[in-house]
C-alpha positions as CSV (number, residue, x, y, z in Angstrom):
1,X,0.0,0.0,0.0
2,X,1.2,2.9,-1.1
3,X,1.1,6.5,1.5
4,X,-1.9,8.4,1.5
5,X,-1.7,11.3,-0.4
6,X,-3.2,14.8,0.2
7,X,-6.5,15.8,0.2
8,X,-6.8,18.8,-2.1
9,X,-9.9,19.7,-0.8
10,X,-8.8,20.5,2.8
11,X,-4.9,21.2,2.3
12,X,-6.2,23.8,-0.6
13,X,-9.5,24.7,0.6
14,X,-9.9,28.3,-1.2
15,X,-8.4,26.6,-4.5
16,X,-10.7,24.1,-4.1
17,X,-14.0,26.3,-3.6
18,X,-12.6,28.2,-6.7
19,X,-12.7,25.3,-8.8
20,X,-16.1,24.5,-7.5
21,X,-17.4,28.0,-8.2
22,X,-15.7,28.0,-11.9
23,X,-17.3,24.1,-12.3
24,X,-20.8,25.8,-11.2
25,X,-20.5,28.9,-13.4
26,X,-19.0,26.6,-16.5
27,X,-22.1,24.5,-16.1
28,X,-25.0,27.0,-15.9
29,X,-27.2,26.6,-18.7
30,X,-25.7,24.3,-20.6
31,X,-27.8,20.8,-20.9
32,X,-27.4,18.7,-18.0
33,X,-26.8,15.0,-20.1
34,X,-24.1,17.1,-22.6
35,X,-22.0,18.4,-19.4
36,X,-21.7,14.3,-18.4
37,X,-21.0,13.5,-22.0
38,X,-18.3,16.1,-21.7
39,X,-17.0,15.1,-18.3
40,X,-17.2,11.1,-19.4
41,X,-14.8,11.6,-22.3
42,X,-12.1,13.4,-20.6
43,X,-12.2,11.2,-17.8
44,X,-11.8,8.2,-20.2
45,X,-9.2,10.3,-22.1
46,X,-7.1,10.8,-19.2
47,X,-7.5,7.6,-17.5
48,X,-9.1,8.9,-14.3
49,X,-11.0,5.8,-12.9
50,X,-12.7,7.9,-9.9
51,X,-13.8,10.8,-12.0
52,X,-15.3,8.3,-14.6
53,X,-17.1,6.5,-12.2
54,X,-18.3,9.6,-10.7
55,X,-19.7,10.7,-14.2
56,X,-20.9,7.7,-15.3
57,X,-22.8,7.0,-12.1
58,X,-24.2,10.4,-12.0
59,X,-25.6,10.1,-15.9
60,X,-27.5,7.1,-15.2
61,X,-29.3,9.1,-12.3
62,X,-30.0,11.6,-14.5
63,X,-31.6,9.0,-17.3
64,X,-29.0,8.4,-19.8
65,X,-29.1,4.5,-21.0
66,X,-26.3,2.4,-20.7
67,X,-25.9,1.7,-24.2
68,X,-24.8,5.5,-25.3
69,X,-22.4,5.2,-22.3
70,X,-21.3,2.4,-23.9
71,X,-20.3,4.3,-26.7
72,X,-19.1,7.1,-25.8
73,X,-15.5,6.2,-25.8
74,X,-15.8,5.2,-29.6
75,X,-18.0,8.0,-30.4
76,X,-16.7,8.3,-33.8
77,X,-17.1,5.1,-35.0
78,X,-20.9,5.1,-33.1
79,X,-21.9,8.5,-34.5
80,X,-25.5,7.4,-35.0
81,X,-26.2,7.4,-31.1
82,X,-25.3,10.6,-30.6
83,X,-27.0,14.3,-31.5
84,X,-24.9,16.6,-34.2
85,X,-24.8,18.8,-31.4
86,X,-23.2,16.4,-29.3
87,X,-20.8,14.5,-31.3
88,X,-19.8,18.3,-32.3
89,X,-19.0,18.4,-28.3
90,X,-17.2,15.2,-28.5
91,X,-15.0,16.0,-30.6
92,X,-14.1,19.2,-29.2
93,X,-13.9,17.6,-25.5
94,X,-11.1,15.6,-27.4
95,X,-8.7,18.4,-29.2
96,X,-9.0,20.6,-25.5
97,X,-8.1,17.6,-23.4
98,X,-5.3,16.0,-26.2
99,X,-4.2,20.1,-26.8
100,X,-0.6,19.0,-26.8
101,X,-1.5,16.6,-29.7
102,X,-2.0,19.0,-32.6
103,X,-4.2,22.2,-30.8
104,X,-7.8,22.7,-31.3
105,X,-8.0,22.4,-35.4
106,X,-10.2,25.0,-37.1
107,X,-12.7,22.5,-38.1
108,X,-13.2,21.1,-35.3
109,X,-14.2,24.7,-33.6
110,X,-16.0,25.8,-36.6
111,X,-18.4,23.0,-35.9
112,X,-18.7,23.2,-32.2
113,X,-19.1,27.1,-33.3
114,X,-22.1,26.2,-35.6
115,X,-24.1,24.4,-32.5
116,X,-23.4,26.8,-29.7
117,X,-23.8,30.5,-28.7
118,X,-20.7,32.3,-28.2
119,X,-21.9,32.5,-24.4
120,X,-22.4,28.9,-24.8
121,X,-19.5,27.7,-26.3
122,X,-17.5,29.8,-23.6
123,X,-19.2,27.8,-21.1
124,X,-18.1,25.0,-22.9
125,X,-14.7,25.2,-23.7
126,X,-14.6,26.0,-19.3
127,X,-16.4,22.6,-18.5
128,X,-13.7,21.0,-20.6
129,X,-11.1,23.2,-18.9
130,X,-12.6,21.9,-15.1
131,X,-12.9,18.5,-15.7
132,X,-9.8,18.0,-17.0
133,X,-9.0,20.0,-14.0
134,X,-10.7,17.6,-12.0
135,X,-8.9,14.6,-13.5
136,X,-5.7,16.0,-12.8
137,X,-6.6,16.1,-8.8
138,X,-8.0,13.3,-8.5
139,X,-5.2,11.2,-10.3
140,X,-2.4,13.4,-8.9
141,X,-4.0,12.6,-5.2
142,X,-4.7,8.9,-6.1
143,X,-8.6,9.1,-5.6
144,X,-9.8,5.9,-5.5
145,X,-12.6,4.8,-7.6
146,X,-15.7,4.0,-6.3
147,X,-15.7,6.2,-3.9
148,X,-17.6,9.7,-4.0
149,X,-16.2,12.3,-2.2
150,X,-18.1,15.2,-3.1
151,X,-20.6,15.6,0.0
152,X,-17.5,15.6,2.6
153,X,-16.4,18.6,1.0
């Protein structure tokens, strides 16, 4: 067993309640089932087991079947079980979280552009930014999945 490892929430408290506020603000009025879709693929693109759990958990609460869960990670190839609007999100989840693989290509904005407000899109590109925020504490402070630490905080 390895030694516990910090718990980012109480050795960072005001960074953490930051993070929360930016996560709240990132998600206001954008559609609940698109934020998980968002927070699902980043999660599964950085190999964070707890946050993934976390996401996928909280999905199926809020209705989404387990068959477009299923597919999520091969989204691409599965294109027909998601929306336009969401495989455009996809696929823009991907370039933000894999930025050091190429940057955000034109096309790929240009069509998230086409399905979003600009106020939207803002909001967008920030849920992106917390999650993989998220995934980055939580694997960084060796979370464990299954676990769901949210309400001690």
């Amino acid at each position: 067993m390895t030694n516990p490892r910090i718990d980012f929430a109480t050795a960072a408290p005001k960074a953490f309640k930051a993070l929360i506020g930016f996560d709240a603000a990132a998600r206001e009025g954008l559609d609940p089932a698109l934020v998980e879709l968002v927070q699902i693929r980043a999660s599964q693109l950085n190999g964070c087991a707890y946050c993934l759990h976390l996401h996928t958990s909280d999905a199926r609460k809020a209705g989404e079947s387990e068959e477009r869960l299923h597919m999520v990670a091969v989204w691409k190839d599965a294109g027909h079980f998601f929306t336009a609007q969401e495989r455009a999100t996809l696929a823009l989840t991907e370039a933000v979280t894999l930025i050091g693989q190429g940057g955000v290509p034109d096309d790929v904005y240009a069509l998230a552009a086409a399905h979003f407000t600009e106020e939207e899109l803002a909001r967008l590109l920030a849920m992106i930014l917390t999650i993989n925020t998220w995934n980055r504490i939580a694997l960084s402070t060796a979370k464990v999945p299954g676990t769901d630490e949210r309400a001690a905080h």
